[in-house]
Backbone bond lengths (Angstrom), bond angles and torsions (degrees), N, CA, C in turn:
res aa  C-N    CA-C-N  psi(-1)  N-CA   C-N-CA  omega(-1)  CA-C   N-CA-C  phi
1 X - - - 1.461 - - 1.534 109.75 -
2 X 1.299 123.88 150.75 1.340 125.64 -156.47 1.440 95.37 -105.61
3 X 1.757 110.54 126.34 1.605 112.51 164.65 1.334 114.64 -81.06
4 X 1.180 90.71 167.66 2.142 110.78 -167.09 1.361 99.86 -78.30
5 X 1.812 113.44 -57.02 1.498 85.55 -179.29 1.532 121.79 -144.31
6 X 1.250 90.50 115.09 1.146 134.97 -160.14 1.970 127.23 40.48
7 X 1.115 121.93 -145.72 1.607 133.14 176.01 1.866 105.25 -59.28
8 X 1.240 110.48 127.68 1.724 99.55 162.15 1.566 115.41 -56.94
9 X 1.634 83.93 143.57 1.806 114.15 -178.84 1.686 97.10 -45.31
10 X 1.622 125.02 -49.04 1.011 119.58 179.43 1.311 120.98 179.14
11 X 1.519 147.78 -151.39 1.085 119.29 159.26 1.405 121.84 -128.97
12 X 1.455 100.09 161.22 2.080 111.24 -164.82 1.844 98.56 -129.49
13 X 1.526 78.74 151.13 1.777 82.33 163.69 1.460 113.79 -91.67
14 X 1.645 106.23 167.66 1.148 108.17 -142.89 1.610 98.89 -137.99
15 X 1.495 123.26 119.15 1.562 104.99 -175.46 1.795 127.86 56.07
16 X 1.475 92.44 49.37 1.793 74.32 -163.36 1.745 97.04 -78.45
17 X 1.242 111.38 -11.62 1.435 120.16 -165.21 1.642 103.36 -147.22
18 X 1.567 105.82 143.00 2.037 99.46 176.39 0.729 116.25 -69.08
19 X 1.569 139.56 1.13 1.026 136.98 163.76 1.654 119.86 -65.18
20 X 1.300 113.02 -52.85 1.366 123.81 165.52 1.648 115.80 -25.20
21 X 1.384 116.34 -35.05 1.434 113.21 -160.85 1.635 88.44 -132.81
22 X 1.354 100.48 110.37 1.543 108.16 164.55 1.392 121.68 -132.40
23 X 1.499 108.10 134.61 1.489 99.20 -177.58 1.496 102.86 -137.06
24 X 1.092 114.54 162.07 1.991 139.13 -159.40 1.733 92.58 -133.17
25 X 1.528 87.63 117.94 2.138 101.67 161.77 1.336 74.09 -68.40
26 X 1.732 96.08 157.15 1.350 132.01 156.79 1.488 103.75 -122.05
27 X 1.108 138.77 110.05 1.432 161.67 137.21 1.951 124.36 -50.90
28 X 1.281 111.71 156.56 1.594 96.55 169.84 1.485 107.35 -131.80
29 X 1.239 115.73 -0.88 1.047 121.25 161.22 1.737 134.01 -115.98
30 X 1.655 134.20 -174.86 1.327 119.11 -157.74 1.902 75.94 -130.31
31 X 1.587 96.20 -175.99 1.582 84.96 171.22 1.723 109.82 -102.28
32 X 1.898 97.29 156.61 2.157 77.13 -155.34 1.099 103.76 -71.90
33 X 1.783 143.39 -16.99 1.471 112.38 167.56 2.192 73.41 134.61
34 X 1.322 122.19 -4.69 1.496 93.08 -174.60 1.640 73.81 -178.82
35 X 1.635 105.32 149.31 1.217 136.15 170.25 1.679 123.31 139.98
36 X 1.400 125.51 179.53 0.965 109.64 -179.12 1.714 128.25 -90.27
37 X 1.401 101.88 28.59 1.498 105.82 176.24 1.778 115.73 -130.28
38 X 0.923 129.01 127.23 1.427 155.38 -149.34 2.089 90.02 -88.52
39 X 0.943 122.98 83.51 1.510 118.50 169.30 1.429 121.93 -69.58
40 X 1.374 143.78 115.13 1.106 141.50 170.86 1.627 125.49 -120.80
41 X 1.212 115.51 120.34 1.650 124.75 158.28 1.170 103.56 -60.80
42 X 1.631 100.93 128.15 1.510 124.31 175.18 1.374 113.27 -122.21
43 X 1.244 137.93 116.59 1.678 144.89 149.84 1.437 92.33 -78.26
44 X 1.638 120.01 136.00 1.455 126.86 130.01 1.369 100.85 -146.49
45 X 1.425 82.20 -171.08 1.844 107.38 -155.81 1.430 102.24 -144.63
46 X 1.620 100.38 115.60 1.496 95.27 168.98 1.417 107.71 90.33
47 X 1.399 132.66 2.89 1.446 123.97 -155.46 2.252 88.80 -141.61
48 X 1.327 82.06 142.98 1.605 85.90 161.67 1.496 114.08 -94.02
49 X 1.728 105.15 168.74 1.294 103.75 -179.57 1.703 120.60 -70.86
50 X 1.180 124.64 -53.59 1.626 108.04 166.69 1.482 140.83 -35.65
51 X 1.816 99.86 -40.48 1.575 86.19 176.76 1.384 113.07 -78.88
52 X 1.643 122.24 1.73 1.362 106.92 -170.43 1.556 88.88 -88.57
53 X 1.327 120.22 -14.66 1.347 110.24 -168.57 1.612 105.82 -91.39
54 X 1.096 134.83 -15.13 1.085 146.42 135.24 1.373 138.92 -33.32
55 X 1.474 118.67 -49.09 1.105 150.65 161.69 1.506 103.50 -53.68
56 X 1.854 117.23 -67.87 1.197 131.60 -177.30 2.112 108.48 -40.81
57 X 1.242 82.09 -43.66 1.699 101.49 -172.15 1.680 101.00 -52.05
58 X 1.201 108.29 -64.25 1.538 115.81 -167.63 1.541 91.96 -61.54
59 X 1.378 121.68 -77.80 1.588 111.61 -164.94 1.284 109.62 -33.27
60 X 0.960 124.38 -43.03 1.864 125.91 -166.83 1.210 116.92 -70.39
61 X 1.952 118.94 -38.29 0.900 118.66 168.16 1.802 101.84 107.41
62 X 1.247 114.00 10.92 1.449 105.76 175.72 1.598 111.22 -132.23
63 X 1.457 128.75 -174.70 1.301 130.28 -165.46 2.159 101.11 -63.46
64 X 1.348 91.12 168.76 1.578 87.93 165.14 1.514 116.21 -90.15
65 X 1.650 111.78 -7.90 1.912 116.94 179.57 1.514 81.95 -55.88
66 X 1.908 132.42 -61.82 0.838 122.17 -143.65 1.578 126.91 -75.43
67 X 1.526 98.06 28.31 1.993 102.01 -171.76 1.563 79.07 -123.79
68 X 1.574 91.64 144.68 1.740 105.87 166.38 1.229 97.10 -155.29
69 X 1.539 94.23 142.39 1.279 121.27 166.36 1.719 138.49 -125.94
70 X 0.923 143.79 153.53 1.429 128.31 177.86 1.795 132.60 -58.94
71 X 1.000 96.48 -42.27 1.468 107.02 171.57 1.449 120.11 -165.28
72 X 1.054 117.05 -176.76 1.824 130.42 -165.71 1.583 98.22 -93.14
73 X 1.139 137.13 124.53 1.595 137.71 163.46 1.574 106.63 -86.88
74 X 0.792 105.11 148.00 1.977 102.54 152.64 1.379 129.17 -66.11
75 X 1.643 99.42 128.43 2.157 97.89 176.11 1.058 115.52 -21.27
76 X 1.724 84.07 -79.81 1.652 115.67 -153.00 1.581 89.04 -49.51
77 X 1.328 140.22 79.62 1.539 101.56 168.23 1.743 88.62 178.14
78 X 1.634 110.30 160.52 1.218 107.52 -178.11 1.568 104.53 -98.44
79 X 1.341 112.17 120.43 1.855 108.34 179.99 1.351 114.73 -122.54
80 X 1.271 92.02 155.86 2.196 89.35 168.77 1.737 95.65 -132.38
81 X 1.345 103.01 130.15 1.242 138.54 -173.34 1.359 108.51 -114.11
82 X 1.743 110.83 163.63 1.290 109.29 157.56 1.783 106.05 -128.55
83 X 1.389 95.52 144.73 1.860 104.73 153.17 1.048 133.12 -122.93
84 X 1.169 118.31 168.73 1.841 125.58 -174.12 1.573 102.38 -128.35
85 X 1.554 120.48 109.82 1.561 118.63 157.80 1.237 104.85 -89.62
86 X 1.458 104.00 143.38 1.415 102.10 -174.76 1.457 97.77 -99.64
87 X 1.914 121.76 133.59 1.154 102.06 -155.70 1.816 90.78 -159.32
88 X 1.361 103.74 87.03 1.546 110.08 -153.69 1.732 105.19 -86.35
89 X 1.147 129.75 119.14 1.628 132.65 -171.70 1.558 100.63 54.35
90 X 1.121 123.55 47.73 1.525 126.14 159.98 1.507 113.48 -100.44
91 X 1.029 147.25 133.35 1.361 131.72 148.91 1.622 122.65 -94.22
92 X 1.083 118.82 74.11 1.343 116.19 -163.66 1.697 121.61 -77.02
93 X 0.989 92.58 130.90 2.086 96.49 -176.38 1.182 94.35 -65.75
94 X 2.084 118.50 130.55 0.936 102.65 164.12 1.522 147.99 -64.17
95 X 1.754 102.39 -11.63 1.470 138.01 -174.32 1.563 103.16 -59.33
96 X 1.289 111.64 -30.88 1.367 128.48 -173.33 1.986 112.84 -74.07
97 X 1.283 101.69 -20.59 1.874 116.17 -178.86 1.920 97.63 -113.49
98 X 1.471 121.68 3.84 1.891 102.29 158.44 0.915 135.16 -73.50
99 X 1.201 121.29 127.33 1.991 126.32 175.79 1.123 113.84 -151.28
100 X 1.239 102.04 151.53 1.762 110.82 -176.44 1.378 122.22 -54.67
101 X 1.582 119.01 -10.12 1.579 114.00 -179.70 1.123 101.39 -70.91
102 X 1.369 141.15 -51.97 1.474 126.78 -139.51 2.577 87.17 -155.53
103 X 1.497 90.62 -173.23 1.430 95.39 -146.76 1.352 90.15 -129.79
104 X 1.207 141.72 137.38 1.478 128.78 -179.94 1.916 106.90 -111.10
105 X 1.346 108.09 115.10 1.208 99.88 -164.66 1.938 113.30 -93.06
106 X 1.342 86.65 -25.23 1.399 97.55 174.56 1.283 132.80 -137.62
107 X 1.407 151.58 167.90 1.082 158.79 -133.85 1.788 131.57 -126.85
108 X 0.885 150.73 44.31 1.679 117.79 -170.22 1.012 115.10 -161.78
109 X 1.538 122.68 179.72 1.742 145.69 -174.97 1.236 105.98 -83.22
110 X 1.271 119.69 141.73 1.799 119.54 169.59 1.359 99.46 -175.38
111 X 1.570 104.97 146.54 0.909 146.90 175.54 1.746 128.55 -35.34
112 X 1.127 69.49 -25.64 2.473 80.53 -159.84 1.278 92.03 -145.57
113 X 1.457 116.14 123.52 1.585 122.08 132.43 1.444 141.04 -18.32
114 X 1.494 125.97 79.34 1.083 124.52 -167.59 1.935 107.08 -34.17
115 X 1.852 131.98 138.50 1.254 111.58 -172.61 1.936 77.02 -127.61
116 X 0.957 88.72 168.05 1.879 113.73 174.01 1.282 106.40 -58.20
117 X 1.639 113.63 103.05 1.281 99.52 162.15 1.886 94.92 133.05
118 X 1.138 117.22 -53.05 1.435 128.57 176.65 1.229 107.46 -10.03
119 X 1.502 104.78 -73.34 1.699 120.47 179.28 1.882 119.11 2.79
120 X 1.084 124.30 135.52 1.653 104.97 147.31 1.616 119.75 -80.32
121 X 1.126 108.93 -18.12 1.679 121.14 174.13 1.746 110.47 142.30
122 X 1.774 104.95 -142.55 1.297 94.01 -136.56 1.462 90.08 -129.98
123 X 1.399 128.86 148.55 1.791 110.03 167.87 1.618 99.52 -120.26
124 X 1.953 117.24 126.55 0.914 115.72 179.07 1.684 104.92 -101.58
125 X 1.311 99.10 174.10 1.499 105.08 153.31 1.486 96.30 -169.23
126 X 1.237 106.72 128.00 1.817 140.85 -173.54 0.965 116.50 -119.28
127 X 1.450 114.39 124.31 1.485 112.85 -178.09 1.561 95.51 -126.50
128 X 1.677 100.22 123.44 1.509 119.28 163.47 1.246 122.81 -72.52
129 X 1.570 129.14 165.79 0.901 105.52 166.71 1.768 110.59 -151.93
130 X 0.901 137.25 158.35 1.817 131.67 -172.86 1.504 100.31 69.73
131 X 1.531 94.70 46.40 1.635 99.18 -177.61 1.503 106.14 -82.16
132 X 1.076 120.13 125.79 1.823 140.50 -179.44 1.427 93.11 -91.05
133 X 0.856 154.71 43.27 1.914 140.30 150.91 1.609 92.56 -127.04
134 X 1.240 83.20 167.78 1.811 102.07 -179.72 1.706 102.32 -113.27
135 X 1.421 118.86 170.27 1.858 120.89 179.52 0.887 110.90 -66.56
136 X 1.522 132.50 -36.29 1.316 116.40 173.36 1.364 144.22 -90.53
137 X 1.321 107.47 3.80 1.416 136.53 151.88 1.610 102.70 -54.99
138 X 1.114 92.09 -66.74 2.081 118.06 -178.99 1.461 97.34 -36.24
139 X 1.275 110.48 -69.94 1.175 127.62 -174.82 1.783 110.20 -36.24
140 X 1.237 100.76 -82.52 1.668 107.55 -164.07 2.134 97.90 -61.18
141 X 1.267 105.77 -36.62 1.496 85.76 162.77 1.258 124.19 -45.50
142 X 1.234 124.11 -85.40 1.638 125.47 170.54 1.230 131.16 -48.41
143 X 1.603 124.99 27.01 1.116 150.63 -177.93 1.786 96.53 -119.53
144 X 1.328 123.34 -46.38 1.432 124.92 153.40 1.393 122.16 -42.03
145 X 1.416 98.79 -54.92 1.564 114.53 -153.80 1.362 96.35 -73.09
146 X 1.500 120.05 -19.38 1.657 119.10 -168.77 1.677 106.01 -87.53
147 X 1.229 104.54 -16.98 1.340 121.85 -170.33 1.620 117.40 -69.94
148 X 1.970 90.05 -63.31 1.716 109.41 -158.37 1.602 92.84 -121.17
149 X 1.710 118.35 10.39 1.377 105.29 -176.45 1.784 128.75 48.66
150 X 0.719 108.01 -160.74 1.518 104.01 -176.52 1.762 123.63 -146.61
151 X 0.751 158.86 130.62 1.770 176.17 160.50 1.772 83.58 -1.71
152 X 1.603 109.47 131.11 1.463 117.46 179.27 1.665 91.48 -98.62
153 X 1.584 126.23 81.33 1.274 101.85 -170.48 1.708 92.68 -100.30
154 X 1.428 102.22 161.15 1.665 116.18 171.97 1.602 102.75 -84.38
155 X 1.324 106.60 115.03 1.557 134.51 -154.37 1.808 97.56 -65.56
156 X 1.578 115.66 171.17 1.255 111.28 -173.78 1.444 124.41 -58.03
157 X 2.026 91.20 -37.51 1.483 113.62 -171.49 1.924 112.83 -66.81
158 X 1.539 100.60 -20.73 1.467 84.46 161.08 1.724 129.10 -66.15
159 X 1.347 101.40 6.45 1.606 95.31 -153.33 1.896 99.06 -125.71
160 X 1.257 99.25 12.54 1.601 109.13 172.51 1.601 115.28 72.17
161 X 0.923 109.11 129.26 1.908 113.77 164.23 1.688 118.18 9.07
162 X 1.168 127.07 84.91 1.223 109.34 177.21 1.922 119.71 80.46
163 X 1.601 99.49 -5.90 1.346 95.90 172.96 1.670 109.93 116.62
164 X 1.529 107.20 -0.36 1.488 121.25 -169.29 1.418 139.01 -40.06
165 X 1.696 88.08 -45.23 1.396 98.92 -180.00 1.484 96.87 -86.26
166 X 1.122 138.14 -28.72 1.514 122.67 -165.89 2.094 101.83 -71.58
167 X 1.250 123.18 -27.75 1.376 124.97 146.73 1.537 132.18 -50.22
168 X 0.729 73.96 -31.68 2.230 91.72 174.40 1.324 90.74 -84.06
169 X 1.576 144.74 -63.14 0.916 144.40 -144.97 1.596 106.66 -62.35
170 X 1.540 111.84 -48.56 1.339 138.87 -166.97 1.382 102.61 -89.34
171 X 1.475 118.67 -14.75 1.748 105.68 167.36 1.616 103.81 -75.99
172 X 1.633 104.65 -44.05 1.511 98.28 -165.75 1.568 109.75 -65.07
173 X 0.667 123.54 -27.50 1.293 146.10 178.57 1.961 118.57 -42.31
174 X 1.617 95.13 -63.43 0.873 122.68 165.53 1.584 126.48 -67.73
175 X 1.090 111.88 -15.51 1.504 129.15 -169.00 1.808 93.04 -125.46
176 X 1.172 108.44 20.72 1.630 97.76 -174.02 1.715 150.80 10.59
177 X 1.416 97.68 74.90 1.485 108.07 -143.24 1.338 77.71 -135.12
178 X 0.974 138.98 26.02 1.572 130.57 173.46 1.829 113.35 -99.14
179 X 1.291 96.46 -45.92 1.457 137.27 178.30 1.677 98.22 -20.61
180 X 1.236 127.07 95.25 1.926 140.15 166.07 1.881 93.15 50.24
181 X 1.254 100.03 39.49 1.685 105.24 175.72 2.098 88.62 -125.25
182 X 1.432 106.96 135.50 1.732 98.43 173.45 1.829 83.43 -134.18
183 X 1.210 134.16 -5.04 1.312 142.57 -174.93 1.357 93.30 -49.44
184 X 1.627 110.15 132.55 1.322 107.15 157.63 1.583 134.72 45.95
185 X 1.662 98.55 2.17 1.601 116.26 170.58 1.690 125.89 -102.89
186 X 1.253 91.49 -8.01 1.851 114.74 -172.33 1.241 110.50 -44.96
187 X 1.285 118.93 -31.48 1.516 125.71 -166.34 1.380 89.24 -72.06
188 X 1.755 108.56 -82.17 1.453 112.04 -169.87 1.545 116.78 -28.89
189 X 1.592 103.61 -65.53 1.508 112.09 -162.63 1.614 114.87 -44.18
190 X 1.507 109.43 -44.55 1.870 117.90 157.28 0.961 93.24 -22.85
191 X 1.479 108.99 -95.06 1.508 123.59 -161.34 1.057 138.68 -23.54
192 X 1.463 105.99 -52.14 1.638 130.86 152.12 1.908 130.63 -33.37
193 X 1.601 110.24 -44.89 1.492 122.46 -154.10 1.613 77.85 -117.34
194 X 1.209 127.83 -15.50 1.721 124.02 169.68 1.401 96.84 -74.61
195 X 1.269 118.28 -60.17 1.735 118.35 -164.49 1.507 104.96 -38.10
196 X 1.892 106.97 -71.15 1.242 111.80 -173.44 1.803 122.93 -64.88
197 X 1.587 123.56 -12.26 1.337 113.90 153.16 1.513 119.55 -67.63
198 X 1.532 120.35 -15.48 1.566 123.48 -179.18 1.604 98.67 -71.36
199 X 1.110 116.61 -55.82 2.034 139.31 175.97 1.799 86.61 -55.35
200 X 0.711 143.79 -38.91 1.831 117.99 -176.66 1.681 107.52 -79.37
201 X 1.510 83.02 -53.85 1.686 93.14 175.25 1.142 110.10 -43.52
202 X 1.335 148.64 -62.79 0.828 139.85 -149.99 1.780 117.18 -82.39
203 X 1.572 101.25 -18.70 1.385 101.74 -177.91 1.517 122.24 -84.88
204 X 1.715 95.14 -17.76 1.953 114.89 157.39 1.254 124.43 -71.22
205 X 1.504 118.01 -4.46 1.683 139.19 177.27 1.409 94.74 -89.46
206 X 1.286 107.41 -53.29 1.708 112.52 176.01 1.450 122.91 -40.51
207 X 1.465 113.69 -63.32 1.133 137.83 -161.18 1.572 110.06 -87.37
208 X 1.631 131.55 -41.60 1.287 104.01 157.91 1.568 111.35 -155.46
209 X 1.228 93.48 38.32 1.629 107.22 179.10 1.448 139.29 52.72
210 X 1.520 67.34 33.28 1.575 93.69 176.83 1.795 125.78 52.95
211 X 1.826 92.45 10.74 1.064 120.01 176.07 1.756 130.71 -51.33
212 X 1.688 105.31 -28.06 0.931 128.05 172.49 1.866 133.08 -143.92
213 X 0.788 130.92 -173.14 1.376 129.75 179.84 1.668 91.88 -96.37
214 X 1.576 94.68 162.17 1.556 101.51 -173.97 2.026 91.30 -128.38
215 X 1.606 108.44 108.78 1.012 103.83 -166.04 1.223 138.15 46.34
216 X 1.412 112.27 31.76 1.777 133.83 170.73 1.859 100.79 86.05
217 X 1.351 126.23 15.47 0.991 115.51 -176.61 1.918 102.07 -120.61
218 X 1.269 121.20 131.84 0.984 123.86 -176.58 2.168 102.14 -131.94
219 X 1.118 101.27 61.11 1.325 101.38 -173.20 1.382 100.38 -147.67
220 X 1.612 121.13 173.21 1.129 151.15 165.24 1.085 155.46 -106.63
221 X 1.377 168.25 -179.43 1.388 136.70 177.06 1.468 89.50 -125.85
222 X 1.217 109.18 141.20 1.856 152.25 162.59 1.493 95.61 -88.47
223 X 1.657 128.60 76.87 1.119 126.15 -172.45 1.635 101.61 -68.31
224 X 1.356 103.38 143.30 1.403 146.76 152.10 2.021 129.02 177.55
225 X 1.536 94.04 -147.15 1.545 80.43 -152.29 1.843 98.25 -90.04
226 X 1.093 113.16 168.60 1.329 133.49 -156.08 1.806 124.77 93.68
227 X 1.378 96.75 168.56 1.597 94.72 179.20 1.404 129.96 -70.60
228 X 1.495 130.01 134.42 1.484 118.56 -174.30 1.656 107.98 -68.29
229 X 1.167 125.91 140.25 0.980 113.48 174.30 1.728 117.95 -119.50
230 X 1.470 93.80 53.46 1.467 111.58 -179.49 1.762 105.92 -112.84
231 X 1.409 99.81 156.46 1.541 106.75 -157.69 1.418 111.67 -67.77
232 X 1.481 128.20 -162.26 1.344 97.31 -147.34 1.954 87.48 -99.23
233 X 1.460 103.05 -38.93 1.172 100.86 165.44 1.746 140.04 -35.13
234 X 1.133 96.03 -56.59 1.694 114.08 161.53 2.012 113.92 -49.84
235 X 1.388 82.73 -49.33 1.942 102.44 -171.03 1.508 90.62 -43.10
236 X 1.669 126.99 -70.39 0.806 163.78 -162.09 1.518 113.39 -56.74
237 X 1.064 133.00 -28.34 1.588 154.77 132.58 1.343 94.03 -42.60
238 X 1.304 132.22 -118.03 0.985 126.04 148.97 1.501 134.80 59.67
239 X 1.728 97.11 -103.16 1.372 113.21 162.53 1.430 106.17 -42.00
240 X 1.423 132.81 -71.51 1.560 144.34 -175.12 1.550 113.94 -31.51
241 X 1.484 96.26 -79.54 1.942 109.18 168.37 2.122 101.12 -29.75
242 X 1.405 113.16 -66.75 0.854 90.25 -155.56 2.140 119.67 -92.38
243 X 0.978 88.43 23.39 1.588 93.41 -160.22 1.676 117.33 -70.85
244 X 1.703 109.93 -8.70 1.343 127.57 168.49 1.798 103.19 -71.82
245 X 1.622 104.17 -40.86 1.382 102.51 -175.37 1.315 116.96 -91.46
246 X 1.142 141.43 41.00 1.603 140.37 169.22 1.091 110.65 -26.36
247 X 1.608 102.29 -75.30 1.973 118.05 179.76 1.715 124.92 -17.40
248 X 1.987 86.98 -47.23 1.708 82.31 -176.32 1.696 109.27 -99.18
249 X 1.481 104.36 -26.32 1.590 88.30 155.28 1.685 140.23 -59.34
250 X 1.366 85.61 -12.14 1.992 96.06 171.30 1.430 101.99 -75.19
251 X 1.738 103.55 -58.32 1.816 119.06 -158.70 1.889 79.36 -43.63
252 X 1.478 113.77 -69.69 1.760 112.64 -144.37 1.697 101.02 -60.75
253 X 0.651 133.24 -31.42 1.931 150.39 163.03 1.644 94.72 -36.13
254 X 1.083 99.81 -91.77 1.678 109.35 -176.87 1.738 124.52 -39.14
255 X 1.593 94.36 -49.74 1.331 96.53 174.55 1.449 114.15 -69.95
256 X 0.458 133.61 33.93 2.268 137.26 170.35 1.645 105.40 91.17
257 X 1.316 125.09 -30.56 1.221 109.41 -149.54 1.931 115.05 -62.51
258 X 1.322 106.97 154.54 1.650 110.67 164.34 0.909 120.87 -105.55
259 X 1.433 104.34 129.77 1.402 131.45 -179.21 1.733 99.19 -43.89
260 X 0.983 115.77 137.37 1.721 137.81 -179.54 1.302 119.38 -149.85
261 X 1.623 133.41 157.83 1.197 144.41 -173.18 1.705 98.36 -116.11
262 X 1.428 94.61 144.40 1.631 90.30 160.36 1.750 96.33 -152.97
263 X 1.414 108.03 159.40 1.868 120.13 -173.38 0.878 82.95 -76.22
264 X 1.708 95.75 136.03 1.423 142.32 158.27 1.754 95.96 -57.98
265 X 1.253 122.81 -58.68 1.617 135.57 173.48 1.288 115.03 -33.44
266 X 1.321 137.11 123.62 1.160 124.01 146.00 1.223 114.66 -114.98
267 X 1.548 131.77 125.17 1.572 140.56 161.46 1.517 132.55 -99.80
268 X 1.250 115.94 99.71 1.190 125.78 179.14 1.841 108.39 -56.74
269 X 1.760 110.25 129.98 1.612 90.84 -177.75 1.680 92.34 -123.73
270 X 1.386 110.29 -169.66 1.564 129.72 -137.40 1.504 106.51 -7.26
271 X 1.179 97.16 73.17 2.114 110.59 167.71 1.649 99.01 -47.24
272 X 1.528 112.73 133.14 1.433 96.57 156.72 1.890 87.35 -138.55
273 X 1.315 104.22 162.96 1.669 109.16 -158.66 2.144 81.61 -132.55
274 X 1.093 101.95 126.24 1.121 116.50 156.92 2.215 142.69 -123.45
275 X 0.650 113.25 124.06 1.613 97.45 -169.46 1.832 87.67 -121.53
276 X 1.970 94.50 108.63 1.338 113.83 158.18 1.056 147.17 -73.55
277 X 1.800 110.53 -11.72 1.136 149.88 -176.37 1.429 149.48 170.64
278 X 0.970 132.38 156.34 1.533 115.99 -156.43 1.726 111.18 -69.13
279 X 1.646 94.29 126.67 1.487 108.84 -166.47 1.706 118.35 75.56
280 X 1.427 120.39 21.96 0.841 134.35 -174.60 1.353 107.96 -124.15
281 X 1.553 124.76 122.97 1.802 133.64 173.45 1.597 103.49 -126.42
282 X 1.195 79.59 121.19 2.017 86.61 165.59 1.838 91.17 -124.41
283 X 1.084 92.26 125.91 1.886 145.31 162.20 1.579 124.61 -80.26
284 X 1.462 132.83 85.56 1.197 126.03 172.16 1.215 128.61 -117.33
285 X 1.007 129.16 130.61 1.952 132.83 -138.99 1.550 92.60 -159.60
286 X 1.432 89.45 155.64 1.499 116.15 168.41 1.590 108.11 -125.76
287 X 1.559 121.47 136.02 1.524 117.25 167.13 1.627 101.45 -155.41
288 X 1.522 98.43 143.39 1.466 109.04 178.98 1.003 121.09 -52.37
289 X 1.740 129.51 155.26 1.395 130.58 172.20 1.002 105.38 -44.68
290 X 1.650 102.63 131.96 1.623 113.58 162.73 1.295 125.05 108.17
291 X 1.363 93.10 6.45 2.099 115.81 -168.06 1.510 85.19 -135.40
292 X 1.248 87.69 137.73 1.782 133.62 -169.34 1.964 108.21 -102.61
293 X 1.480 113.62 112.47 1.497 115.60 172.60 1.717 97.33 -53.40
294 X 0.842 116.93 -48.83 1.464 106.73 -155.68 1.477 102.61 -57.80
295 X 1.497 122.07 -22.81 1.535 118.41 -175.88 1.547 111.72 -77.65
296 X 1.260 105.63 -0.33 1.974 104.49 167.39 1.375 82.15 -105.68
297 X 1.917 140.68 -64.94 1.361 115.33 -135.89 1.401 119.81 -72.01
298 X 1.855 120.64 -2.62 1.072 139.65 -169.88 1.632 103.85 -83.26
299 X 1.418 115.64 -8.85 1.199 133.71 -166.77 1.898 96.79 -98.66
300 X 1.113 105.10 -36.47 1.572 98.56 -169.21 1.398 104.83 -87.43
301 X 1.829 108.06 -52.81 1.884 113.75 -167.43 1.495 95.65 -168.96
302 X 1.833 72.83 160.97 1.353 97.47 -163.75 1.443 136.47 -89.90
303 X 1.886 105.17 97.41 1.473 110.94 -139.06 1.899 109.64 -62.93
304 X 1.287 90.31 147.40 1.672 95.93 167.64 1.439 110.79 -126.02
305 X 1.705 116.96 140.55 1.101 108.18 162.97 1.867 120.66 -107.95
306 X 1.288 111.29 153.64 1.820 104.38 170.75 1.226 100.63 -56.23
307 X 1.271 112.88 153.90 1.496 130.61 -138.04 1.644 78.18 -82.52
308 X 1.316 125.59 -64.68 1.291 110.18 -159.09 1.563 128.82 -57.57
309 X 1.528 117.26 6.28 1.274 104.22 -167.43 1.748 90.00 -138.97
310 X 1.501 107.66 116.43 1.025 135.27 -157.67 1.676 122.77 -79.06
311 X 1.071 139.90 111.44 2.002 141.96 -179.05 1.507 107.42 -7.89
């Protein structure tokens, strides 16, 4: 996918350790103090968000429908999350939910099932390292980036190992099994209506670098079913980018999803830039659910990982 501006400053390592990549839910609320769901702050390391929610399930003793959480964190990486067991006239010891995967930092009763998406977003801070640019390179980049922001692209890891799920996506597809079925397809179908917002995006990078709004609209379509309600110009983009892909604009149609917009823009907010040591950048940002670090750090340099630990 093509960056906005221009070639990376240079190149850094990337994740050599989970420590390197840490990220914090941001929430707007606390838990209210009484209801039938059990809220917990989670730190782990090294662990994705399902199996801890999985994990959570068994210790507690109830289904895994009944754990929710806001969104997916990254493994490789140290995060604090929140969950909700739903856990109606239980009083459960918390002593009874400790394990070595993850750390429970906080406590309480609430009302509502945390659902996907709630979040206001995420606060990272990443530290590169065998970084090849100098600060003032750094500098006048993120002097751009503050300007014209950067491409909201849906990151690799939405798209599975090597591209996995977007193959799954296109078997079911092909084998028509998508069709008013969302069971056990959620992953793919993402994957799917992510790919083709990456394919628009990128053809509005083309066309004017995303430099400006195109008839006051600076958005995209989250294909599924209902009417776009993007202008006709934009529509019309659109139509073009996607007219090779019908198939999966039918599959995401059929299968339930609604058609939605999301910014082409992505803005990283209270940036703070630190250098701990020589060839060393730590990066700390805030961005709303649903925005990917790698879609600013792809903007600065050109990440590498040690061979053994895989995109």
């Amino acid at each position: 996918m093509p960056r906005l501006h221009g070639q990376p400053l240079g190149s850094a390592l990337f994740r050599s350790c989970p420590e390197d990549f840490q990220v914090d839910e941001i929430i707007d609320f606390q838990p209210s103090g009484e209801g039938e769901h059990l809220l917990l702050h989670i730190r782990k390391r090294d662990q994705n968000s399902q199996w801890v929610a999985g994990l959570l399930a068994e210790l507690a003793g109830i289904k895994r429908n009944e754990v929710g959480f806001c969104g997916l964190k990254d493994r490789f990486a140290v995060t604090t999350q929140w969950y909700s067991l739903h856990l109606p006239g239980q009083d459960l010891d918390i002593a009874q939910l400790k394990h070595g995967d993850f750390d429970i930092l906080q406590a309480g009763r609430h009302n509502r099932k945390l659902r996907r998406g709630i979040h206001q977003g995420n606060r990272f801070s990443i530290l590169l390292r065998d970084v090849e640019f100098n600060q003032q390179a750094l500098d006048q980049r993120l002097q751009a980036i503050a300007r014209l922001g950067v491409p909201n692209y849906f990151a690799e890891q939405r798209f599975g190992h090597d591209g996995n799920n977007l193959r799954e996506a296109q078997s079911l597809i092909d084998r028509d099994q998508l069709k008013g079925n969302r069971r056990g397809t959620g992953l793919y179908l993402s994957a799917a209506r992510s790919w083709l917002f990456n394919l628009v995006l990128q053809r509005r990078i083309e066309i004017n670098g995303l430099s400006a709004a195109i008839d006051g609209d600076q958005s995209a379509a989250l294909w599924g079913r209902g009417r776009s309600n993007a202008n006709r110009q934009v529509g019309e983009i659109e139509s073009e980018v996607l007219a090779d892909w019908q198939s999966w604009c039918y599959a995401l149609e059929h299968a339930g999803l609604k058609q939605e917009r999301r910014d082409l823009v992505l803005r990283p907010q209270d940036l703070i830039v630190e250098w701990p040591a020589e060839q060393q950048l730590r990066l700390q940002f805030s961005l709303n659910s649903g925005c990917y670090a790698t879609a600013l750090l792809r903007e600065i340099a050109q990440l590498f990982r040690p061979q053994h630990r895989p995109l």
